[in-house]
C-alpha positions as a Markdown table, in Angstrom:
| # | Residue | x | y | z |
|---|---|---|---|---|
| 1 | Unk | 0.0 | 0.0 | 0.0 |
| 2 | Unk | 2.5 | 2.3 | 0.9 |
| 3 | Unk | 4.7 | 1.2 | -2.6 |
| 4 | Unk | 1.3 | 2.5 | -4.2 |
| 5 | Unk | 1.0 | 5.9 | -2.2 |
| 6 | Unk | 4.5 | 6.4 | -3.5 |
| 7 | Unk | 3.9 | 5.9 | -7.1 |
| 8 | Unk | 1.2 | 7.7 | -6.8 |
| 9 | Unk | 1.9 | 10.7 | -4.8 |
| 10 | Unk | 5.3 | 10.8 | -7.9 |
| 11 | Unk | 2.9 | 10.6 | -10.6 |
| 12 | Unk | 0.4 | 12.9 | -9.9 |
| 13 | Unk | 2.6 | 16.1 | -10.3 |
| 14 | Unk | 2.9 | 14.6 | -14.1 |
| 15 | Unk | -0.6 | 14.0 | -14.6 |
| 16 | Unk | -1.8 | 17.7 | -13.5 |
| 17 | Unk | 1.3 | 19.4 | -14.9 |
| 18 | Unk | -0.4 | 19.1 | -18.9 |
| 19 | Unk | -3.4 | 20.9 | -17.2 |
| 20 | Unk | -1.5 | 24.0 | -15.4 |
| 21 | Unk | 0.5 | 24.5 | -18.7 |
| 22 | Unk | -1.7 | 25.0 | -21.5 |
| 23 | Unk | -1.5 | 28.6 | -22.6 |
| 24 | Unk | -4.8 | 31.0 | -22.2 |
| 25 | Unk | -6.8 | 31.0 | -25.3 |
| 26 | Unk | -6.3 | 34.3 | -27.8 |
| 27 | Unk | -8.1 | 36.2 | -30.3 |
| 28 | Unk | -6.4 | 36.5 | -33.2 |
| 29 | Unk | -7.5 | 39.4 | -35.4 |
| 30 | Unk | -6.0 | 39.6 | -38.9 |
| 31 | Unk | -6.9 | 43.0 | -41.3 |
| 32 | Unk | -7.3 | 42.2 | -44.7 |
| 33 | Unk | -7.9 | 45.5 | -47.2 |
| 34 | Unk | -9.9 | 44.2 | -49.4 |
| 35 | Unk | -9.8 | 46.8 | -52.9 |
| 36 | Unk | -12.7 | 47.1 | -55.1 |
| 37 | Unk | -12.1 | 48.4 | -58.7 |
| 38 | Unk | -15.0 | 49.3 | -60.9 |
| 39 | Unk | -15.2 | 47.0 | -63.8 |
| 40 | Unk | -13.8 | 47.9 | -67.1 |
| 41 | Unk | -16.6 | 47.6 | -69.2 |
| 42 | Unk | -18.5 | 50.4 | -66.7 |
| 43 | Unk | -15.4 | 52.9 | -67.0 |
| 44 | Unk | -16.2 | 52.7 | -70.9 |
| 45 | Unk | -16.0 | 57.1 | -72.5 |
| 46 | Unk | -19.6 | 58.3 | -73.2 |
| 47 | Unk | -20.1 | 58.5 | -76.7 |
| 48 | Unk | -18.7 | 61.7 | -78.5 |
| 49 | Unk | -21.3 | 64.6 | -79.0 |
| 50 | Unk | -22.4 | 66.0 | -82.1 |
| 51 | Unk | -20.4 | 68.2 | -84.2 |
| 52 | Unk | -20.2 | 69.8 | -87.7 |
| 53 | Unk | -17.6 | 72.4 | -89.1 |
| 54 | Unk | -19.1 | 75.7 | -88.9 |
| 55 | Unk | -21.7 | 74.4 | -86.7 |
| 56 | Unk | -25.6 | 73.5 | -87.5 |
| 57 | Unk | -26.4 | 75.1 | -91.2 |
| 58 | Unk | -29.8 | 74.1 | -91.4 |
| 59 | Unk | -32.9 | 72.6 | -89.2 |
| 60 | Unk | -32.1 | 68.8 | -89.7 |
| 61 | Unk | -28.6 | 69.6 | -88.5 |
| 62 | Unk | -30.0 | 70.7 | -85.0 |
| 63 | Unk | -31.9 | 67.0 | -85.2 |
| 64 | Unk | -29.4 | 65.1 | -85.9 |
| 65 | Unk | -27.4 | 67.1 | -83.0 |
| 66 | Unk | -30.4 | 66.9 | -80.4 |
| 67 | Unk | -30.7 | 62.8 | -81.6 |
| 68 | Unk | -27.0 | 62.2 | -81.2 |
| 69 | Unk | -26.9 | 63.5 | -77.8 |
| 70 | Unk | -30.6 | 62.1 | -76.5 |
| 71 | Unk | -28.3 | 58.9 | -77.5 |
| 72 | Unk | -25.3 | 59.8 | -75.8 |
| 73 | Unk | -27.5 | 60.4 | -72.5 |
| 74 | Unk | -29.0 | 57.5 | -72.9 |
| 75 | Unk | -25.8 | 55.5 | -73.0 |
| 76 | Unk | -24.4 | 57.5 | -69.9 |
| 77 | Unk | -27.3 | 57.1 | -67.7 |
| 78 | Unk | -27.4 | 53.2 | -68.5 |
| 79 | Unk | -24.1 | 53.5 | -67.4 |
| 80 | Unk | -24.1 | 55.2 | -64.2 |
| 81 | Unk | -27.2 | 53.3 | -63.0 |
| 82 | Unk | -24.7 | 49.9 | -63.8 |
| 83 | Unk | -22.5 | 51.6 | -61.6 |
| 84 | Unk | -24.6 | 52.3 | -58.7 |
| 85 | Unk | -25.5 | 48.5 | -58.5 |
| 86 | Unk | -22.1 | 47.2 | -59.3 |
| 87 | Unk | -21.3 | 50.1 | -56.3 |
| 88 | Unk | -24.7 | 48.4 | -53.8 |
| 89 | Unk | -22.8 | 44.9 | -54.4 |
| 90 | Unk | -26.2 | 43.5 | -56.5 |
């Protein structure tokens, strides 16, 4: 009995000694920059406006000018609203 006390009372500062010495648990927080471009195809130039040498002549000139650039806004507000939801993540 006592040979078992002995072994015993030696062992027992090995079996507690993995519990004592395990570290505290930590947080770990990692930054990550994450860098959002806008896509090519939305960085596109508007289309160029309407010109003539010397300027508008006669009436169908000033359609053609006021149907080019109804078309160019057209073109630029597709583009920006492409931009806002590329932008909201959708």
């Amino acid at each position: 009995m006592r040979t078992l006390m002995l072994i015993s009372v030696c062992l027992s500062p090995m079996l507690f000694a993995g519990c004592m010495a395990t570290p505290k648990p930590q947080v770990v927080i990692k930054y990550v920059t994450v860098e959002r471009h806008i896509p090519a195809s939305l960085k596109r130039q508007p289309p160029p406006i309407w010109s003539k040498p010397g300027g508008p002549q006669v009436t169908g000139d000033l359609l053609d000018r006021g149907d080019v650039n109804e078309a160019g806004l057209r073109v630029c507000t597709a583009q920006i609203k492409k931009i806002n939801q590329w932008d909201k993540g959708t």
